[in-house]
C-alpha positions as CSV (number, residue, x, y, z in Angstrom):
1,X,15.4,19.9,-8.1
2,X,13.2,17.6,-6.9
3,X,14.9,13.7,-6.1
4,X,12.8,11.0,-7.1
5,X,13.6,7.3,-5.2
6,X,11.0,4.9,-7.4
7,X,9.9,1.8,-5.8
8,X,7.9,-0.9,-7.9
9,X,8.8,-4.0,-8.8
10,X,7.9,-3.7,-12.9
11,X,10.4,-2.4,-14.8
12,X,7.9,-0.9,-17.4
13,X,5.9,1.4,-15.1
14,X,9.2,2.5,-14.0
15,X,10.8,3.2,-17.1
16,X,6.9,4.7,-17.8
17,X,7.3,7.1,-14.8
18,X,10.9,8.0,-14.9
19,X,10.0,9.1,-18.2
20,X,7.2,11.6,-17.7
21,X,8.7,12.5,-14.4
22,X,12.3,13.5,-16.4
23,X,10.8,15.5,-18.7
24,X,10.0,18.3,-16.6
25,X,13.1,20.7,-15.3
26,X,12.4,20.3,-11.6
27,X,12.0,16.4,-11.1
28,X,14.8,13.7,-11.6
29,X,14.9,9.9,-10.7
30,X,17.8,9.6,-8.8
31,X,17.2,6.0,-8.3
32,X,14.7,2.8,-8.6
33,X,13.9,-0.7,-6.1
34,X,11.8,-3.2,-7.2
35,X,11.0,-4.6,-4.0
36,X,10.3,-3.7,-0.2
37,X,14.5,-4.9,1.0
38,X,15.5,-2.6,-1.7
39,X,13.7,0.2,-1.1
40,X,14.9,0.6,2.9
41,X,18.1,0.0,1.8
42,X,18.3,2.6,-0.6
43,X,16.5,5.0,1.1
44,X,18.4,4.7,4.0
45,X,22.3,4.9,1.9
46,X,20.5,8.7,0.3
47,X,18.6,11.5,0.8
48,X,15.6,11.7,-1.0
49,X,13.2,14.7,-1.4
50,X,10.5,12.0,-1.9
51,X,9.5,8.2,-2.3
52,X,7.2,7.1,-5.1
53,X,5.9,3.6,-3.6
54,X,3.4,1.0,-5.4
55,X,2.0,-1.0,-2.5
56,X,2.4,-4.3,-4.4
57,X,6.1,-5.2,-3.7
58,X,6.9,-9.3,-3.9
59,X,8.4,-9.3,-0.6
60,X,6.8,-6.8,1.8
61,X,3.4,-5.2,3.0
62,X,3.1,-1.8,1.3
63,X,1.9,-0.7,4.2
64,X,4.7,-1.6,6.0
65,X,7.5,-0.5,4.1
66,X,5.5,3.0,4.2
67,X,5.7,2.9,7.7
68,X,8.7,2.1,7.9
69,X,10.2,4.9,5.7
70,X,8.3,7.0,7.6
71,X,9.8,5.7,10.6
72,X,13.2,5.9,9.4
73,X,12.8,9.6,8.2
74,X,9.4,11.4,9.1
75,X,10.2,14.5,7.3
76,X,10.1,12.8,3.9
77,X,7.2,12.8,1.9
78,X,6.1,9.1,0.3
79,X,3.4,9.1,-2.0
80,X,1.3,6.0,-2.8
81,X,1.2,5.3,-6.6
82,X,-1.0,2.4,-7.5
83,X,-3.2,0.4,-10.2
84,X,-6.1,-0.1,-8.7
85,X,-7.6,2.9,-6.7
86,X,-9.3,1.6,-3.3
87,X,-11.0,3.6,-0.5
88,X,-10.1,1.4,2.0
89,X,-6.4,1.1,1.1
90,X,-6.0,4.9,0.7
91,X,-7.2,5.4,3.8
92,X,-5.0,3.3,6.3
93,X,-1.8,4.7,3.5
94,X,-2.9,8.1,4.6
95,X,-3.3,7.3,8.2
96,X,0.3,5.3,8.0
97,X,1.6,8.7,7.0
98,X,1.1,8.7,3.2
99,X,1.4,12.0,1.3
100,X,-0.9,11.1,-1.3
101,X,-2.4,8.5,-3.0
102,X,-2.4,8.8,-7.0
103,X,-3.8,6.1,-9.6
104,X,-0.9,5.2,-12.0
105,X,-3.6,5.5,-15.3
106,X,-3.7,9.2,-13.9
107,X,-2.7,11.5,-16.6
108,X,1.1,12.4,-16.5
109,X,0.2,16.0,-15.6
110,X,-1.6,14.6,-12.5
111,X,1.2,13.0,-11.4
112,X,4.1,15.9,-11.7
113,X,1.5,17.9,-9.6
114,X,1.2,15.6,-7.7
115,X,4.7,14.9,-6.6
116,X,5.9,18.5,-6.9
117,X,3.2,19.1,-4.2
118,X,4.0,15.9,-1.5
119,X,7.8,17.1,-1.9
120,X,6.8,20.7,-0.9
121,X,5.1,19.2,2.3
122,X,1.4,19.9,1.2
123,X,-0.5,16.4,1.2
124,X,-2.1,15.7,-2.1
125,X,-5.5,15.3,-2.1
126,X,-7.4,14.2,-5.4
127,X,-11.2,14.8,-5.7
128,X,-11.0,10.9,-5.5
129,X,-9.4,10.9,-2.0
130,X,-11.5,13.8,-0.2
131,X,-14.5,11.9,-1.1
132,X,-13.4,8.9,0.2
133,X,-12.5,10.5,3.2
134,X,-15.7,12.3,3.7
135,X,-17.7,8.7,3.2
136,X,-15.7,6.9,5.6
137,X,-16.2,10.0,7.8
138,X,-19.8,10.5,7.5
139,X,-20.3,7.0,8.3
140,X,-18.0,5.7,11.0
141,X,-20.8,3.9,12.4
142,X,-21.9,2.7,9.6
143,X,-18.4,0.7,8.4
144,X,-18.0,-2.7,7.8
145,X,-16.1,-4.9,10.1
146,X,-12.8,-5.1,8.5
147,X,-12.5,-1.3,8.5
148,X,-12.2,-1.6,12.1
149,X,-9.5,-3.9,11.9
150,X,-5.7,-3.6,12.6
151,X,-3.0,-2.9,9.7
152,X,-1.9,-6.2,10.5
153,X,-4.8,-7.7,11.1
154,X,-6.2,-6.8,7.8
155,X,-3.1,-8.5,6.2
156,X,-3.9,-11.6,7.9
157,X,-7.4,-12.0,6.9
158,X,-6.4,-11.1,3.3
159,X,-3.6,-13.7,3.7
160,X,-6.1,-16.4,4.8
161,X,-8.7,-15.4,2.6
162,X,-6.2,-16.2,-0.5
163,X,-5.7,-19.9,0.7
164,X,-2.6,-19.2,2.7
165,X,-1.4,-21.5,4.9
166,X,-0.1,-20.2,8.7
167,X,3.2,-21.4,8.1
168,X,3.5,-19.6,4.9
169,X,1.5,-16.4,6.4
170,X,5.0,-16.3,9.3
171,X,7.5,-16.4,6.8
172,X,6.1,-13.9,4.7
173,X,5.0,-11.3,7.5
174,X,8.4,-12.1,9.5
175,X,5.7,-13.6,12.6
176,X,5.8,-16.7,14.7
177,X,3.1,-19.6,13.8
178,X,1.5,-18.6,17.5
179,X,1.4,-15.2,16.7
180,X,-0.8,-15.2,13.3
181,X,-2.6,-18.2,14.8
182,X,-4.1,-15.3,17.7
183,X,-4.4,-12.6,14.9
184,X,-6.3,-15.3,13.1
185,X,-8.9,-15.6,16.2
186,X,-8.7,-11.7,16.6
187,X,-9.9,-11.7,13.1
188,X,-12.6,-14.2,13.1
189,X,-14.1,-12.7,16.5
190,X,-14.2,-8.9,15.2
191,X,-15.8,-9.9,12.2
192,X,-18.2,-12.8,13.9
193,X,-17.1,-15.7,11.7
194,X,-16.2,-18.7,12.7
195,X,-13.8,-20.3,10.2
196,X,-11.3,-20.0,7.2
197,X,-13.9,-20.6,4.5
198,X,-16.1,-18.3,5.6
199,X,-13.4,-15.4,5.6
200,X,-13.1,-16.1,1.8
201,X,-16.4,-16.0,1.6
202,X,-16.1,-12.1,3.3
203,X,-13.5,-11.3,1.4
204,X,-15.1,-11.6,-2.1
205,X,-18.0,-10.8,-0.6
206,X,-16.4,-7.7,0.1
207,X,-14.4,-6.9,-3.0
208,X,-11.0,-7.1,-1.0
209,X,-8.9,-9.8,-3.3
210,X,-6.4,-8.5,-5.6
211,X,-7.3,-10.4,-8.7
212,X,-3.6,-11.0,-9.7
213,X,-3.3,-13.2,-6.3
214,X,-6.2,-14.5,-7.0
215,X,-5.3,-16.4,-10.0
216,X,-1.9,-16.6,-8.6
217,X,0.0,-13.9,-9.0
218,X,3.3,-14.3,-6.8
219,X,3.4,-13.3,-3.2
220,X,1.6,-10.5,-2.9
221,X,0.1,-11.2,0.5
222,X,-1.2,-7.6,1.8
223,X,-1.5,-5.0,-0.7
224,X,-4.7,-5.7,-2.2
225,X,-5.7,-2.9,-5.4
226,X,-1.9,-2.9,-6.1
């Protein structure tokens, strides 16, 4: 029996995916967190045979909360289940130590497979994903700046991008005003702009906004495609 830990924060898609994941023999949801805090904490009180994680939590980087469940326990699969599929994002979940990286409009039987393969230690690989990976590996030279970037300097330029302030940036990524101030210059240098405006400018130019934080949809600083 396979033992399911789901972590989004909306309680439909949950009660969507414990549903088609409970009505196979092998799989049960042993538990659910809506947000990043949640998610440690339960994961870290139980043993899980795998983590279902959206990367659009209200209080954490998806990316980091996948790191750090990896970090806590490296033997445990976590696959990436989100709305929006993105190149980009898949990518850095894969090389943060992702299992897989699955659409949730996938159809149910996608899914089971999907999760009955990370939690037997095989990564899953859609025909999605391997195409991804062979563009960005084809054209390594050919990637645009923000590829290039840090996890967490990615954040920041998506945080600034959406109008937020440095002060509210440090809160919300647990840094000092200093220290998103220099990842803010790190930013603007590697991509050769020169101020805050202009990052927006990049960044839609780019495609790189989640349109929910766009039009204000909560805190969602750095999982864009959520």
């Amino acid at each position: 029996m396979i033992n399911v830990l789901i972590v989004d924060d909306h309680p439909v898609v949950r009660a969507g995916v414990r549903r088609l994941l409970t009505e196979t023999p092998d799989i049960q949801v042993g538990g659910e967190a809506d947000t990043g805090a949640a998610a440690l904490q339960m994961s870290r009180a139980e043993s899980w045979d795998l983590v279902l994680l959206d990367m659009g939590l209200p209080d954490a980087d998806g990316l980091e909360i996948l790191k750090q469940l990896k970090l806590d326990r490296p033997s445990r699969p976590v696959l990436i289940l989100t709305m929006r599929l993105d190149g980009e994002l898949a990518v850095r979940a894969l090389r943060s130590g992702a299992a897989g990286y699955v659409g949730k409009d996938s159809p149910p039987q996608v899914i089971r497979d999907a999760v009955r393969r990370a939690a037997s230690g095989r990564p899953y690989v859609s025909d999605w994903l391997a195409e991804q990976l062979a563009l960005r590996l084809n054209s390594e030279t050919e990637r645009p700046p923000h590829t290039k970037l840090s996890d967490r300097e990615f954040e920041v330029l998506l945080a600034l991008a959406s109008g937020r302030r440095p002060k509210e940036i440090a809160t919300q990524l647990s840094l000092s005003i200093k220290t998103v101030s220099t990842y803010r210059a790190r930013v603007l240098e590697k991509l050769d702009l020169s101020n805050n405006a202009e990052l927006a400018v990049y960044a839609v130019r780019h495609d790189l906004l989640d349109p929910s934080r766009e039009a204000g949809g909560g805190d969602r600083l750095a999982a864009p495609r959520s």
